[in-house]
N, C-alpha and C positions, 0 to 999 in steps of 0.2 A: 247022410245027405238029406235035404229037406226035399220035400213032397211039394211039386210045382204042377200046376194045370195053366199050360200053355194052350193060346186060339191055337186053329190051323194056317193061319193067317195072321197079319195085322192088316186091318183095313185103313186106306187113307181117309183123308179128311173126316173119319168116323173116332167113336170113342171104343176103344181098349183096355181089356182085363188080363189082369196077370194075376192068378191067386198061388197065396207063398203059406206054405204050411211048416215051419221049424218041427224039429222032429223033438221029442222030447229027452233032454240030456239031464245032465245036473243041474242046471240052471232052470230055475221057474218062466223065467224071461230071457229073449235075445234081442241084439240089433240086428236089422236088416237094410243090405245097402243095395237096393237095385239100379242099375245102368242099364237103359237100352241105347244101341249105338246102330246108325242108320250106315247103309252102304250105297253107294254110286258106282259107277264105271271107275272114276279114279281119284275119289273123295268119300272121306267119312266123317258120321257129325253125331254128336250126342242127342238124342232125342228126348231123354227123360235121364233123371238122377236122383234121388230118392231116397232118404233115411230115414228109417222106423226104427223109434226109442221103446224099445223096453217092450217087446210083442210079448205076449203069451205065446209059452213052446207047446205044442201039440194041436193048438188052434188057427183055422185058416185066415187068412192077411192078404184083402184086395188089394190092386192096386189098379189106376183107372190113368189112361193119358188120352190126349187126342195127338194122331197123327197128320201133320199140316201139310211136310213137304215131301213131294214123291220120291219116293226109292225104291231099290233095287229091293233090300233084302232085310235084315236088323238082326245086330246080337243080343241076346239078354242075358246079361250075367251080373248072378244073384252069390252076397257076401253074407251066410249066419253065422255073426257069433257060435264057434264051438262044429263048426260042420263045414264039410269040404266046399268049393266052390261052384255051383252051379253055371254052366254055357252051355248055349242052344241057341239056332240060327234061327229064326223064323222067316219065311215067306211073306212080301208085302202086295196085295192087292188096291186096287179101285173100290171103292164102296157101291158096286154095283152088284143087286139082286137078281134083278130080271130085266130084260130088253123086250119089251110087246114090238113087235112090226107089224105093221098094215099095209097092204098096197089098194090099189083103187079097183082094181079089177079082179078075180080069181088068176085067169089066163092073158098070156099077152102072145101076139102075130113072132115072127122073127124081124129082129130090127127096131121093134115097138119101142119108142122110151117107155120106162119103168118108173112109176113115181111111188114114193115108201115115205113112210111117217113112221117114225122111232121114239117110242115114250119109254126111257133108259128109268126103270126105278132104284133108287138106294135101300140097304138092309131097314131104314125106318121108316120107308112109305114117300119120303122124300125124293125130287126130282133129278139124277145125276146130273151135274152143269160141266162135268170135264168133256174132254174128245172122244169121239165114237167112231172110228173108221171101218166102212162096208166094203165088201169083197162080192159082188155079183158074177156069180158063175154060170 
């Protein structure tokens, strides 16, 4: 079986690595066909498809996509020349790092309105622009 280093995640609207290691067989060289395939509640959709000519076997093989539309979940499953079939589900996230919140006051009365400022950042220092919904308890 080939030697795959999956994220723990796929992040949206961010960029993705998949590194694909063939193992070493008879062959000096193999193909490599990766599919990743996106999940919804009750639809599924190709996200990436990918054929690599003639890899070196025993040498690691990035592979880099951006993911656009939101989903649920994604499959990756990796085809080498001469080795069983690789599947594995991955988990699809937001490309959100960290959330700063501020409020205006340390302490508020009971009753008080509460006013927050939320500066949502992305894994690249970049500003999240999707939706953020708060739960004040």
């Amino acid at each position: 079986a080939p030697f795959v280093i999956l994220p723990p995640f796929f992040q949206i609207n961010a960029v993705n690595t998949v590194v694909i290691t063939p193992a070493k067989i008879k062959h000096e060289n193999a193909d490599i066909h990766i599919v990743i395939t996106g999940f919804n509640e009750s639809s599924t959709s190709t996200i990436f498809n990918q054929k690599l000519r003639a890899k070196k076997t025993g040498a690691p093989h990035a592979v880099t996509f951006h993911l656009t539309d939101p989903i649920k979940k994604a499959k990756v499953s990796i085809n080498i020349q001469g080795h069983e079939k690789f599947e594995h589900e991955v988990r699809v996230r937001p490309n959100v790092l960290v959330i700063h919140i501020h409020t205006d006051k340390p302490t508020y009365a009971p009753g008080e309105a509460v006013s927050i400022r939320a500066l949502p950042l992305t894994h690249d220092g970049g500003i999240f622009d999707g939706t953020i919904e708060f739960a004040l308890v």
